[in-house]
Chimera marker file (.cmm) of the C-alpha trace (Angstrom):
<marker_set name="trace">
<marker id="1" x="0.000" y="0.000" z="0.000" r="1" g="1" b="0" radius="0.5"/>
<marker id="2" x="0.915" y="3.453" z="-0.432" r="1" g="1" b="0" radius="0.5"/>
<marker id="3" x="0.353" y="7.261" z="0.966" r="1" g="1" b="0" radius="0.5"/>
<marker id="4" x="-0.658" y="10.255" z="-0.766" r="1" g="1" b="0" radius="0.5"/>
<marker id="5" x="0.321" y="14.121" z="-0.744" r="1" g="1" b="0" radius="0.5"/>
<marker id="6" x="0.040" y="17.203" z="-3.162" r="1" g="1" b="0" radius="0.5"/>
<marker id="7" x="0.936" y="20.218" z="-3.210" r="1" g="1" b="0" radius="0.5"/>
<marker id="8" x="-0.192" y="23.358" z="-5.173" r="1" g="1" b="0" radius="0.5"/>
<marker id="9" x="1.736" y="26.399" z="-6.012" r="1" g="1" b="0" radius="0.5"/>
<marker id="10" x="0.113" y="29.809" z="-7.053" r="1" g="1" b="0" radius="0.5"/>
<marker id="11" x="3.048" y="30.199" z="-9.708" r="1" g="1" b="0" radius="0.5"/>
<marker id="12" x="1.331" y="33.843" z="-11.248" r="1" g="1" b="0" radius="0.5"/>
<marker id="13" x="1.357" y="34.874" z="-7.565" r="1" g="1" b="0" radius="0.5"/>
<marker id="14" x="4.694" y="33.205" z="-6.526" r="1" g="1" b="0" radius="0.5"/>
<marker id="15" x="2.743" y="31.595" z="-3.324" r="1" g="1" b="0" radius="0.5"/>
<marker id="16" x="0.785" y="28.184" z="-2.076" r="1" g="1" b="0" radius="0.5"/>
<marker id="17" x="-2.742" y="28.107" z="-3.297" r="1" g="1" b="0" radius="0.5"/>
<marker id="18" x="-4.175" y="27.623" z="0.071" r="1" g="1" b="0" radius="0.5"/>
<marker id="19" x="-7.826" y="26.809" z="0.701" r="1" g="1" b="0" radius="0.5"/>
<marker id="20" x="-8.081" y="24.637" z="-2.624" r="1" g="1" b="0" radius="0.5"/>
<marker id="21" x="-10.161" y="21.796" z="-2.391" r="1" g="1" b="0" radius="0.5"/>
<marker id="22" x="-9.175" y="18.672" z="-3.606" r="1" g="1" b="0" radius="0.5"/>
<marker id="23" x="-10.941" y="15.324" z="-4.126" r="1" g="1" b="0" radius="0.5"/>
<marker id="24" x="-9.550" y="12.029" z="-4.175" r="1" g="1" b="0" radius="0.5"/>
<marker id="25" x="-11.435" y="8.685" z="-6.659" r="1" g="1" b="0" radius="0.5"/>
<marker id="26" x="-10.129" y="5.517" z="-6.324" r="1" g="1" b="0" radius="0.5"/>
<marker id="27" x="-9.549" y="2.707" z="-9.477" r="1" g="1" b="0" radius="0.5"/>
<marker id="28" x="-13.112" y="2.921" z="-10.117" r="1" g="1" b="0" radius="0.5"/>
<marker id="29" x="-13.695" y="6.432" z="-10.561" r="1" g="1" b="0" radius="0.5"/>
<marker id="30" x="-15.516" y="6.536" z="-6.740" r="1" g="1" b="0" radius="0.5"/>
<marker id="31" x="-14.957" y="9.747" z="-4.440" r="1" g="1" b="0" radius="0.5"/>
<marker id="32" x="-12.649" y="8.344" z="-2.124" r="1" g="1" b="0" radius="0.5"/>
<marker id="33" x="-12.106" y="11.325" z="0.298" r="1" g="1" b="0" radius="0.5"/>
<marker id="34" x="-11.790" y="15.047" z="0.025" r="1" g="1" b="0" radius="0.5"/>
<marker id="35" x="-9.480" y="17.902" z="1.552" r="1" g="1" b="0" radius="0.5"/>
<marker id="36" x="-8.782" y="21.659" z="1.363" r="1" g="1" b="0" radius="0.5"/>
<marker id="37" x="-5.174" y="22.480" z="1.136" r="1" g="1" b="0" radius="0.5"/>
<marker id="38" x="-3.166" y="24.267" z="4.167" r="1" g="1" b="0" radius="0.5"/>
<marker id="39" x="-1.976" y="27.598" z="4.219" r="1" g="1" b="0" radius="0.5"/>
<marker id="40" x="1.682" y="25.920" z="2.379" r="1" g="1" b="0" radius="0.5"/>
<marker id="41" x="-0.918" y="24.754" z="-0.277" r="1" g="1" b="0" radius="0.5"/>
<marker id="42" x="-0.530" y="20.943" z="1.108" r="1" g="1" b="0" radius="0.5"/>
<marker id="43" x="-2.854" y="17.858" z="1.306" r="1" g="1" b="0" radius="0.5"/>
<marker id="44" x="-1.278" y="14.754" z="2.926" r="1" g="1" b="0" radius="0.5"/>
<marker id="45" x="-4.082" y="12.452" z="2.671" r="1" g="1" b="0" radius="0.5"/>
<marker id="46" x="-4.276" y="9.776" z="5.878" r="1" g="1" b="0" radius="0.5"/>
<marker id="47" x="-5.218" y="6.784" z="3.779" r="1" g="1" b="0" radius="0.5"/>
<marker id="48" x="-3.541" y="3.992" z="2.058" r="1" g="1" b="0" radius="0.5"/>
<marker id="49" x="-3.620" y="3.280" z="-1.951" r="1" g="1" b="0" radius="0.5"/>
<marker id="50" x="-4.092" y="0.188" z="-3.547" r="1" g="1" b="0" radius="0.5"/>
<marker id="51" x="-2.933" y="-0.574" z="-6.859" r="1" g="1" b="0" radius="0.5"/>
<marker id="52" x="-4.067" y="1.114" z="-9.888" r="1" g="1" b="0" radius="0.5"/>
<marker id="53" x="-5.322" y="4.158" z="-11.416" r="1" g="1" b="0" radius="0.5"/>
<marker id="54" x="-6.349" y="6.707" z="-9.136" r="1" g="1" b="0" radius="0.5"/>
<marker id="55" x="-7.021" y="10.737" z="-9.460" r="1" g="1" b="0" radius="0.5"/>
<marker id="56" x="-7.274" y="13.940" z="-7.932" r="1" g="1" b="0" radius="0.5"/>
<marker id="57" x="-9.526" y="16.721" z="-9.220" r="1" g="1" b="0" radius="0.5"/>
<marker id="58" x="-8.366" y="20.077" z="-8.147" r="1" g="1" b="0" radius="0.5"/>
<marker id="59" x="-11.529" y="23.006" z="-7.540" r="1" g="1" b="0" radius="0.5"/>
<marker id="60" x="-9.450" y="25.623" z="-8.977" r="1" g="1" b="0" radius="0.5"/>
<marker id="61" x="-12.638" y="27.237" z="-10.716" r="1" g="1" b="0" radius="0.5"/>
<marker id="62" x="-13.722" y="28.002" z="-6.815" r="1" g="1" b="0" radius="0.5"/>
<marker id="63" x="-10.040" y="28.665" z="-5.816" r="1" g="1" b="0" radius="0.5"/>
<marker id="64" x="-9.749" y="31.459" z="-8.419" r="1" g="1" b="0" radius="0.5"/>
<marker id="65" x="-13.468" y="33.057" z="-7.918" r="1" g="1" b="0" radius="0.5"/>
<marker id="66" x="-12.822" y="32.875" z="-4.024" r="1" g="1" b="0" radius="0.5"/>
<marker id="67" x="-9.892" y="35.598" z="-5.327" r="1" g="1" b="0" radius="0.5"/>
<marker id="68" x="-11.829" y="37.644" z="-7.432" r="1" g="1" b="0" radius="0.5"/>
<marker id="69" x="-9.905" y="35.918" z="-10.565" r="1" g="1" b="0" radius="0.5"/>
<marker id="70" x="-10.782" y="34.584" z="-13.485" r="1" g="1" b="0" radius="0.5"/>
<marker id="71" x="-9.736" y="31.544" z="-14.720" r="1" g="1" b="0" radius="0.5"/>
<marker id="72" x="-10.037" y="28.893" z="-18.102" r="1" g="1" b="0" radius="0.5"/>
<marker id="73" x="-9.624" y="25.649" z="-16.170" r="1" g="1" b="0" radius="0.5"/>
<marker id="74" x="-12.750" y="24.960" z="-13.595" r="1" g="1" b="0" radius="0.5"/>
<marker id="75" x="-10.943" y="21.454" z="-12.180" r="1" g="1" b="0" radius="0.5"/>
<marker id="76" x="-7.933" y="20.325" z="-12.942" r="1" g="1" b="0" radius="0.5"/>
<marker id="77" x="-8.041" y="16.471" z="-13.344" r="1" g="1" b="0" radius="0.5"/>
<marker id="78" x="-4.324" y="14.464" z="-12.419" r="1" g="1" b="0" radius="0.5"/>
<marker id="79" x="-5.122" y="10.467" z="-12.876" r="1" g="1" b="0" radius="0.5"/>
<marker id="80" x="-2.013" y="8.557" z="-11.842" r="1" g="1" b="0" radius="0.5"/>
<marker id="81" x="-0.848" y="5.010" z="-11.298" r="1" g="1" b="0" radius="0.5"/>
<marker id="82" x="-0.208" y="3.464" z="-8.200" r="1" g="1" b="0" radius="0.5"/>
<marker id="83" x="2.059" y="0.559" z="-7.594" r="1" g="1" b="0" radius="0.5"/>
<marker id="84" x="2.256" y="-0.699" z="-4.018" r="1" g="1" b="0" radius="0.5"/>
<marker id="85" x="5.724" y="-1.773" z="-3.851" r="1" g="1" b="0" radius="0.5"/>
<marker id="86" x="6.476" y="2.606" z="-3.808" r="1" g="1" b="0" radius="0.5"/>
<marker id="87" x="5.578" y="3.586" z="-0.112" r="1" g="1" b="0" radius="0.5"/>
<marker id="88" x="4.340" y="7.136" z="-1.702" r="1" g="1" b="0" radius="0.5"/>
<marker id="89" x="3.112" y="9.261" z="-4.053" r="1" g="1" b="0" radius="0.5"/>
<marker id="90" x="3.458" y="13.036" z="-3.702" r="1" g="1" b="0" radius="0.5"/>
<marker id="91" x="1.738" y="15.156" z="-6.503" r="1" g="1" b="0" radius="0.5"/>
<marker id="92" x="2.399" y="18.524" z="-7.529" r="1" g="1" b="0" radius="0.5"/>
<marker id="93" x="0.526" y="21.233" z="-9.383" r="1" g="1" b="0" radius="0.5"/>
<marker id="94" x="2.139" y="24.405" z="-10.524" r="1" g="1" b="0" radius="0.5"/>
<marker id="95" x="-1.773" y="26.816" z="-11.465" r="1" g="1" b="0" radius="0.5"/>
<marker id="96" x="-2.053" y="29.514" z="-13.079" r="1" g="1" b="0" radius="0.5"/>
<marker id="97" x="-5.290" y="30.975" z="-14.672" r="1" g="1" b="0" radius="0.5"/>
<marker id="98" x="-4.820" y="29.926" z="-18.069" r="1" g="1" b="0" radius="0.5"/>
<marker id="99" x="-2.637" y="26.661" z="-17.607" r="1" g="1" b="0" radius="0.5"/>
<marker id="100" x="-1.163" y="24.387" z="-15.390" r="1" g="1" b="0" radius="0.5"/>
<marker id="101" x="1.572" y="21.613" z="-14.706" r="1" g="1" b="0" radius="0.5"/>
<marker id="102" x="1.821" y="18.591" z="-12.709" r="1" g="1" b="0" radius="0.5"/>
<marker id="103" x="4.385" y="16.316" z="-11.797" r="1" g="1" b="0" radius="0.5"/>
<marker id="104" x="5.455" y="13.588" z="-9.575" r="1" g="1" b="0" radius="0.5"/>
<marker id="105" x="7.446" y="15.110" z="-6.519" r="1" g="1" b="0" radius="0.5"/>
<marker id="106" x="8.825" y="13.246" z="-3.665" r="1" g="1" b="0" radius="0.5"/>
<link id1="1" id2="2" r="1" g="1" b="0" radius="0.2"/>
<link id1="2" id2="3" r="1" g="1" b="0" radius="0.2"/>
<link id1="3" id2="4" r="1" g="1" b="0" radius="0.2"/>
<link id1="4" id2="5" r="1" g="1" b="0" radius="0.2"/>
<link id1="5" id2="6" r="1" g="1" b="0" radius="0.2"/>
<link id1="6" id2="7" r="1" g="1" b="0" radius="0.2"/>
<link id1="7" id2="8" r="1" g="1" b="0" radius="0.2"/>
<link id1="8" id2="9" r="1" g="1" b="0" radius="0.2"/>
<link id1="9" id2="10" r="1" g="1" b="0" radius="0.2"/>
<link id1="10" id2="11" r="1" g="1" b="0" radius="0.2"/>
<link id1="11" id2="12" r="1" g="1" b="0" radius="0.2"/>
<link id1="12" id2="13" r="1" g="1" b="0" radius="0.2"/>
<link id1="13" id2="14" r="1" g="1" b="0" radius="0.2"/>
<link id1="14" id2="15" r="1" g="1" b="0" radius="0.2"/>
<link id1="15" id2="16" r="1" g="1" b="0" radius="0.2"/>
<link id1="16" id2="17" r="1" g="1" b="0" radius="0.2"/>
<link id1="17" id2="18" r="1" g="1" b="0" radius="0.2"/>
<link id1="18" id2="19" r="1" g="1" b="0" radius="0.2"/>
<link id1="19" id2="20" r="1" g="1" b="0" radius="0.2"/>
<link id1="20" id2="21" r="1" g="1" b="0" radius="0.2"/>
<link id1="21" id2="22" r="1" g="1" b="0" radius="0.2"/>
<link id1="22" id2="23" r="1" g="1" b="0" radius="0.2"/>
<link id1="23" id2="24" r="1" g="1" b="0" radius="0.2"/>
<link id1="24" id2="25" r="1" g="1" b="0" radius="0.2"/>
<link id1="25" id2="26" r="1" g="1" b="0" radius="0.2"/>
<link id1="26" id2="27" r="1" g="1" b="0" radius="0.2"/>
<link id1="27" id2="28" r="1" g="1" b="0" radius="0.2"/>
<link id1="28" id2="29" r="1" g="1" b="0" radius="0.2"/>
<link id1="29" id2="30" r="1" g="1" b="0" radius="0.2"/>
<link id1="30" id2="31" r="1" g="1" b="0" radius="0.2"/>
<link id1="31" id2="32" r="1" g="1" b="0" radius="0.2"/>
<link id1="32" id2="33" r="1" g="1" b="0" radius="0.2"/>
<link id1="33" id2="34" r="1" g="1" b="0" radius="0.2"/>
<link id1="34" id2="35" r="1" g="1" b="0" radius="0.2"/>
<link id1="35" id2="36" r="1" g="1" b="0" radius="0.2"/>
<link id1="36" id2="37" r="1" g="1" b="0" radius="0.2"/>
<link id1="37" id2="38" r="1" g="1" b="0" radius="0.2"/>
<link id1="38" id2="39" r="1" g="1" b="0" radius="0.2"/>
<link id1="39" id2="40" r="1" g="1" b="0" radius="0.2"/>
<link id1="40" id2="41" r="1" g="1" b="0" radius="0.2"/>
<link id1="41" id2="42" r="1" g="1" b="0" radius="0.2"/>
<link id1="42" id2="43" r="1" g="1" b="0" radius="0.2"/>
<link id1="43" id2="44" r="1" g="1" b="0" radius="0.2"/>
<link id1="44" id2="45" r="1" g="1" b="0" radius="0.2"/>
<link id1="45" id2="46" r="1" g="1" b="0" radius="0.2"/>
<link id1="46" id2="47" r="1" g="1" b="0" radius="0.2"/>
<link id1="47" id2="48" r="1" g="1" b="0" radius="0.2"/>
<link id1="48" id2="49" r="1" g="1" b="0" radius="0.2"/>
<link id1="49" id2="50" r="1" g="1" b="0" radius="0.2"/>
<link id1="50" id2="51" r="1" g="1" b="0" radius="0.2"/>
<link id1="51" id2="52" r="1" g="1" b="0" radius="0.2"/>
<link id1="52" id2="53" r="1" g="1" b="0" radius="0.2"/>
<link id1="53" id2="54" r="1" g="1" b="0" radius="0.2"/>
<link id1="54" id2="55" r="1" g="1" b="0" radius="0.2"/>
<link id1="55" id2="56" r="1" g="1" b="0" radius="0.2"/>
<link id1="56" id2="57" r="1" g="1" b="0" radius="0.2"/>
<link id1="57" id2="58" r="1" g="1" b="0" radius="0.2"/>
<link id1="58" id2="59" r="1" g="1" b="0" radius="0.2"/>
<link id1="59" id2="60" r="1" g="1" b="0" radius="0.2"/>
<link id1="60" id2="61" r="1" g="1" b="0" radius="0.2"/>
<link id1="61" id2="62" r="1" g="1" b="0" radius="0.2"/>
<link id1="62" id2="63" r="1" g="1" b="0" radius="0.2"/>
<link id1="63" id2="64" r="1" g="1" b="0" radius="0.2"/>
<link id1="64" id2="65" r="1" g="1" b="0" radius="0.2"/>
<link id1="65" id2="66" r="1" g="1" b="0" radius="0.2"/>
<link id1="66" id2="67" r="1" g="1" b="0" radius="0.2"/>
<link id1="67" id2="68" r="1" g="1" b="0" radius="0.2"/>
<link id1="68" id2="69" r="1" g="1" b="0" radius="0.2"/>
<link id1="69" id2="70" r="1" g="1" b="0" radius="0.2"/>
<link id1="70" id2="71" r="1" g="1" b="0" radius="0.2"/>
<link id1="71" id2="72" r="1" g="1" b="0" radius="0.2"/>
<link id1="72" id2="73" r="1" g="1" b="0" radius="0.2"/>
<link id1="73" id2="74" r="1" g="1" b="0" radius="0.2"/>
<link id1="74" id2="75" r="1" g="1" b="0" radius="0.2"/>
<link id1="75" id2="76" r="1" g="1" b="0" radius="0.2"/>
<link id1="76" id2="77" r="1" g="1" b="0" radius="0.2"/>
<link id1="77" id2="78" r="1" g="1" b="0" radius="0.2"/>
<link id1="78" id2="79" r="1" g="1" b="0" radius="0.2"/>
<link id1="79" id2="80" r="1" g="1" b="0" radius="0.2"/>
<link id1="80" id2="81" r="1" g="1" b="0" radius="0.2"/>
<link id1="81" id2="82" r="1" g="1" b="0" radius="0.2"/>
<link id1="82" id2="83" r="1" g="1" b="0" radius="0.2"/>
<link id1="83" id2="84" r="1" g="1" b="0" radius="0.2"/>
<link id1="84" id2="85" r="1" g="1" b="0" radius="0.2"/>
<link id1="85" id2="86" r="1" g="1" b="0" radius="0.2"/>
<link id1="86" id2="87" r="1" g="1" b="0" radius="0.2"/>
<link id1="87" id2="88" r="1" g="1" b="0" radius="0.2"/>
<link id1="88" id2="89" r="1" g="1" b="0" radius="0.2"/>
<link id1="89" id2="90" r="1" g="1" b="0" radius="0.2"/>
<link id1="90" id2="91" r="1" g="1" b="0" radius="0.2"/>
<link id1="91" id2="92" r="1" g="1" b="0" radius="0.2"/>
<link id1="92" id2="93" r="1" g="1" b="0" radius="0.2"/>
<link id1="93" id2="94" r="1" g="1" b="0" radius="0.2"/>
<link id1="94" id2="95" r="1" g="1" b="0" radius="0.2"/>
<link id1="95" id2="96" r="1" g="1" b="0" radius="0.2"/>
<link id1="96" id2="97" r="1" g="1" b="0" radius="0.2"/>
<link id1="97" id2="98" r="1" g="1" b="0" radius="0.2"/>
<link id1="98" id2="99" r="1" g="1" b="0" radius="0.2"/>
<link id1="99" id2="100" r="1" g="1" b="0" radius="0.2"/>
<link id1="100" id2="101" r="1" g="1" b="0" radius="0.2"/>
<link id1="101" id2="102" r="1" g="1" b="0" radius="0.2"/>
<link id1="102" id2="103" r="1" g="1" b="0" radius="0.2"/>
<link id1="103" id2="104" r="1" g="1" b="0" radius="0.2"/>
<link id1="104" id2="105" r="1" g="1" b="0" radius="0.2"/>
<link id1="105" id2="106" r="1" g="1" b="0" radius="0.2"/>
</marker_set>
């Protein structure tokens, strides 16, 4: 089994997005959980992964209206695969209004 964090970064601001909710779905496309990110912009979810495909949609349509900013993307959707023998996962989102990037951190 494995553990799950993300992060997001503001990068037009240069500062966490904090108070950005994120949902969790498991291999079947099920809500698993959800979470709002800290004031550093950080989820660290307290469950275990199994194997498969999992994903995290980010609200960053409410993040950006909650600052009185517009924005192109609503959600941003991150699916990713999960193999148990790696004890975790940390994802990353770099958001901006207009675009965004995601990787696999550590």
């Amino acid at each position: 089994m494995s553990t799950l964090s993300t992060h997001v970064l503001d990068s037009v601001l240069g500062v966490p997005a904090a108070a950005l909710d994120v949902m969790l779905y498991d291999e079947q496309g099920r809500r698993v959980t959800e979470a709002t990110t800290d004031a550093d912009g950080r989820v660290s979810f307290d469950l275990e992964l199994g194997a498969g495909t999992h994903g995290l949609v980010f609200n960053t349509g409410g993040y950006f209206a909650a600052a009185q900013r517009d924005t192109f993307y609503p959600e941003v959707a991150v699916s990713f695969t999960v193999d148990p023998e790696q004890s975790h996962y940390h994802v990353a989102v770099l958001l901006s209004p207009y675009s965004y990037t995601t990787y696999r951190g550590s």
